[in-house]
N, C-alpha and C positions, 0 to 999 in steps of 0.2 A: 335727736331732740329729747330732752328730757321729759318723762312721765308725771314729773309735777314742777311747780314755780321754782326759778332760782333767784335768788337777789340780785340786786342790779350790782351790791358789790363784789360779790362773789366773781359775778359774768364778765365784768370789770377787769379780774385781776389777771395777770398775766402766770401763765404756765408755769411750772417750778422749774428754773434753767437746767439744771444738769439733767435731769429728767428728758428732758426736751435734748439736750443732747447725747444721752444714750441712746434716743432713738435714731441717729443718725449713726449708728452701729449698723442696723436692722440691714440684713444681707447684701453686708460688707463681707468680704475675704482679704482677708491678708497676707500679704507673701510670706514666704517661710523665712525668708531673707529680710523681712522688713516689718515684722512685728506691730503691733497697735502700742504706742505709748501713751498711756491715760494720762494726761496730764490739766483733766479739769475740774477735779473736786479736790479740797483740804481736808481730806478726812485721812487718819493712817490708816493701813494695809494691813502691816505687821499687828501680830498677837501680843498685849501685854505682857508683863515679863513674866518669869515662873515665877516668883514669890509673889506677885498679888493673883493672878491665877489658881497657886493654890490656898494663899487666902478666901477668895471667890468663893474656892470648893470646899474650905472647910466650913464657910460660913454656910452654905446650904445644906451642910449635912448634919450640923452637930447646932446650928442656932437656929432655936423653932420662930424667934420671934422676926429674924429675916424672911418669914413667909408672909408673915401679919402685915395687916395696917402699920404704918407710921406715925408719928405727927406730922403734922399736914407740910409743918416749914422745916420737916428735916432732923436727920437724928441730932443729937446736944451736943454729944462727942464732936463732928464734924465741924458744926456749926461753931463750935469753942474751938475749934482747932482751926479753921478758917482766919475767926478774930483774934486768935493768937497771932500767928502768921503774918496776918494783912498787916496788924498793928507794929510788928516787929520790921517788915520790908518797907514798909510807908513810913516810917515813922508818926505813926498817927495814932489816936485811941479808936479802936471798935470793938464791940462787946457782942457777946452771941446774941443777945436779942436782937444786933442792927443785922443777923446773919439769915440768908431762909436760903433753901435749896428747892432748887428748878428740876424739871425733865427735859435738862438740856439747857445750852445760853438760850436758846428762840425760845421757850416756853419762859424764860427769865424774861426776855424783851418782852412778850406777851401782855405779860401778869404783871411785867411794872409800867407797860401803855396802857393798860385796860382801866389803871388807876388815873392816868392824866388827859387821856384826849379821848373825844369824843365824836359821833357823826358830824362834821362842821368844822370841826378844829382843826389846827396845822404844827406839823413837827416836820422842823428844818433834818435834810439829810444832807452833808454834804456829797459831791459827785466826784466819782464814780462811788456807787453806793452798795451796801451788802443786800442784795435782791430780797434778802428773806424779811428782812427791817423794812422795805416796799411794800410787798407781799401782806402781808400782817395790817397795815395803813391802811391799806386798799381795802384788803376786807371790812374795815371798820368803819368804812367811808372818811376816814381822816386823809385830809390832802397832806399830802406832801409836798415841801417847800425845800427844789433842789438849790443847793448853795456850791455853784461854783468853782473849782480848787485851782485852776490853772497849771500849768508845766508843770511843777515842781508837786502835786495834790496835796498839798499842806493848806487845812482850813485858815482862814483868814476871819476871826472876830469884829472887825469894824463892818467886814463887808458883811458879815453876820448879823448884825446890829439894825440895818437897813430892810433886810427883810422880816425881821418882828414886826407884827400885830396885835390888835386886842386878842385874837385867836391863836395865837401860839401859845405852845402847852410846855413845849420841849425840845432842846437840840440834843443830836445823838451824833457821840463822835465812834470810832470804832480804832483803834490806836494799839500795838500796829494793825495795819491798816490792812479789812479783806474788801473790796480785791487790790488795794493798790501798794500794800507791802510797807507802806510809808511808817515811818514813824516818828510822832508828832510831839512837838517841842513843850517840856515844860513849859515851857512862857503860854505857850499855844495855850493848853488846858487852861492854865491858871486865866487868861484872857477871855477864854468862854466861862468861865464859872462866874467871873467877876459878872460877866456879858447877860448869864443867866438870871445872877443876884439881882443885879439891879432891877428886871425884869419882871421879876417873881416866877421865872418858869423853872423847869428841871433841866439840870445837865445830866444826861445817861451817856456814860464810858464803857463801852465795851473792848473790855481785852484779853478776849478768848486765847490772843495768842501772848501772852504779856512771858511766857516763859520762854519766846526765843526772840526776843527784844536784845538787840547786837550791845546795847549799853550797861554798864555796869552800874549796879546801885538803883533804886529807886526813878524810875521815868518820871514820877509828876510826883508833886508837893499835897493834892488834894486833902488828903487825911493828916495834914500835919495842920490846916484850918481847922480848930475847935469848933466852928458852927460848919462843917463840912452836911452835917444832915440835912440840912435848909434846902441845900440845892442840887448837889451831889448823888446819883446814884449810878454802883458799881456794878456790872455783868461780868462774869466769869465761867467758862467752860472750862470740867476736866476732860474731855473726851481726846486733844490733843497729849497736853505733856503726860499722859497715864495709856492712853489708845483704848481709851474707855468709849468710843461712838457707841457703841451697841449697846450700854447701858444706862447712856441719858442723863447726867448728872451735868450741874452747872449751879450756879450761884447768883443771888443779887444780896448786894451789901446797901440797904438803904436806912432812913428814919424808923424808931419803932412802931412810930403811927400808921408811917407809908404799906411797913408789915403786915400791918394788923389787918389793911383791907384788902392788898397783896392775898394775903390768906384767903381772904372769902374767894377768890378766883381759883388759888390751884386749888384748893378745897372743892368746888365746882367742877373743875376739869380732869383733879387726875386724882383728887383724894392725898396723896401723899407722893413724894416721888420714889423710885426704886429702893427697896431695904437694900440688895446687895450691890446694886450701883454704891451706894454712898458709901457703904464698907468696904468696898474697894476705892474710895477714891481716897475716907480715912485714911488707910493700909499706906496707901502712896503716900499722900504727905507726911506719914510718918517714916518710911521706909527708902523712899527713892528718892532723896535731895539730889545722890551724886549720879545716880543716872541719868534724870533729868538733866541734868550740867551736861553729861555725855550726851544727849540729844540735843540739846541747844546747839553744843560744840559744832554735832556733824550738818545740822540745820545752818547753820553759817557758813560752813564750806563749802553747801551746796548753793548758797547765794552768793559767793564768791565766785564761783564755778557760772551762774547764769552772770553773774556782772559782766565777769570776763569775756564772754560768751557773746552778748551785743555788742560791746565794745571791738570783736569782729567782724560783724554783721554792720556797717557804715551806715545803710540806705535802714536802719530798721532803727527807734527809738525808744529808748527806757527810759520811761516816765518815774516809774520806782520797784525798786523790791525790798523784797525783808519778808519777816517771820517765815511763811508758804508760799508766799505772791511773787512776780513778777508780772508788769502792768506794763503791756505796750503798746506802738504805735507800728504799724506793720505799712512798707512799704509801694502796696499794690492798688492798681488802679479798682475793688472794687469795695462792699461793704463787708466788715467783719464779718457779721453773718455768713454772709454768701463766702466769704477766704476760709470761713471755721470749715465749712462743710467741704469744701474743695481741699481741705490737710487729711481729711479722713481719707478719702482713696486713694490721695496724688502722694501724702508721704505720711500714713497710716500713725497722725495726731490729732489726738482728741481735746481740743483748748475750747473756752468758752468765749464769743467774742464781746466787745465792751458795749455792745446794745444792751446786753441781758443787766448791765450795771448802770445805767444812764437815761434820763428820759430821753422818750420820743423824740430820734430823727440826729438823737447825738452817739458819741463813742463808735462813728460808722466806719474808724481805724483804730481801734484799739482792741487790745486783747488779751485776757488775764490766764497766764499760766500757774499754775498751781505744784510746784515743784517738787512738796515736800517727799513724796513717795519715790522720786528717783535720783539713785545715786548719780555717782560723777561721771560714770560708763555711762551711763542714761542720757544725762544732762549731752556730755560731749555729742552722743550719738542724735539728739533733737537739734543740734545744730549744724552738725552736720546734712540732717534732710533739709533744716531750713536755707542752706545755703546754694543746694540743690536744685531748690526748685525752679521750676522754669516756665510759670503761669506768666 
């Protein structure tokens, strides 16, 4: 019991899933022959490359003002180098002022909810959802309003349309898609923005993962609409195409107004975000176009490699993959849950199952694997146990 009061929405909110699945580590042994395959978090492994590393290191050693305060939304450089970018892959105008930088996408999601919904209001997620975008609702006592995806997990805007109220504030897609890998059709966006406009609510896009998006050219049209600010707002993580997790950087592309108040939040929570995070994510977008292509590259062959992989597996169902994800339906008589915990010992895998992405009492056969951290030896060898087994 806690020594003083907790809020009811705190007490409310459910456990942070992979947390909750590292403790189902807790004295486990594994065979020497049978190794533990993490395959539940999207985070990279591997260490940034050497040239931003020792970017990293020279900016701690020789720039005093990487130790200081910041501005609050971000160095100018980055911020200019973002809307250069954006503007140039989108075809669309953004300026550094529509640019501010986060401590992280979820501190992005945060700070640009904290502006639109309140204890009382509702922002549509569609399902299977990114628990941390739950998580964050919850505490705020904002309901959450799940939207349906069916087979295919591609949002569906008419059926979208149906659940707005006077109390929606905002629909948030996440494209491609964690946990379901999906990803989702220009027409789609453009159909919620339309969805949103008429509404007067916010569209928030997250696409943390938009750098191993299997398509070529520009995913959505949003920025090439001149009033794209009205409704429009953008999340972005470097922590994936740079393997910057550890240093917290991330992006929200929104209106200069929406900024302005955006500001009084991180300004409250964190003062400014990381000086040396952001000089190394600079660093990278100035430096690693063609690496990143090299990552994308091998990021697809490793979705090729899980495509093929079920398409083995007969009794087992791929819902979707793409960017990190693969999102399934597992063929066993019992609840994800209870199959996640029974991979740890019986064939020493750690996958998250699709309860921890879905309300209460659903996704009780689904199961999001998280691919990106294993190679093709990897990949072969987790289907291998899966094929295995004998629950």
């Amino acid at each position: 019991m806690l020594p003083s009061p907790l809020t009811p929405a705190m007490a409310a909110t459910e456990m942070p899933p992979v947390m909750e699945a590292r403790r189902w580590l807790t004295g486990v042994t594994f065979p020497a022959d049978r190794p533990l395959i993490n395959i539940s978090q999207a985070a990279p492994v591997d260490l940034p490359t050497l040239g931003l590393r020792q970017a990293l290191a020279d900016a701690a050693l020789n720039d005093p003002q990487a130790h200081l305060y910041g501005p609050v939304l971000g160095l100018p450089a980055l911020r200019a180098e973002i809307a250069a970018q954006w503007s140039a892959s989108y075809a669309g105008t953004i300026t550094p002022t529509q640019v501010a930088i986060t401590q992280g996408c979820n501190q992005a999601f945060c700070a640009v909810m904290a502006t639109l919904a309140a204890t009382g209001d509702e922002v549509i997620l569609p399902t299977p959802w990114y628990f941390n975008h739950k998580m964050w609702l919850d505490m705020q006592g904002v309901h959450t309003v799940p939207l349906a995806t069916g087979a295919g997990l591609i949002p569906d805007a008419t059926t979208a349309a149906a659940l707005i109220t006077p109390k929606t504030r905002a629909i948030v897609l996440v494209s491609p898609n964690n946990p379901g890998g999906v990803e989702y059709p220009a027409e789609t966006l453009a159909a919620f923005r339309d969805l949103a406009r008429a509404h007067g609510i916010a569209l928030i896009v997250d696409e943390t993962y938009r750098d191993f998006d299997s398509r070529s050219g520009r995913p959505h049209d949003l920025f090439t609409d001149p009033n794209w600010p009205d409704t429009f707002i953008h999340l972005y993580s470097f922590s994936k195409a740079y393997r910057l997790t550890g240093h917290r950087v991330g992006a929200v592309v929104a209106s200069e107004p929406r900024l302005a108040q955006i500001e009084k939040f991180l300004d409250t929570v964190a003062i400014c975000p990381s000086q040396l995070g952001q000089i190394a994510a600079l660093w990278g977008m100035q430096n690693l176009t063609q690496w990143v292509a090299g990552e994308r590259a091998e990021i697809l062959t490793r979705r090729a490699a899980m495509t093929a992989g079920f398409a083995a597996l007969p009794d087992w169902t791929l819902l979707g993959c793409g960017a990190y994800f693969a999102y399934v339906e597992h063929p066993y008589d019992m609840p994800s849950d209870a199959f996640c915990k029974r991979l740890v010992t019986e064939a020493s895998l750690l996958m998250l199952p699709g309860t921890m992405f879905m309300p209460q009492g659903q996704g009780r056969a689904q199961i999001r694997i998280a691919f990106a951290n294993v190679d093709a030896t990897g990949i072969a060898e987790v289907f291998r146990r899966l094929s295995a087994l004998t629950l």
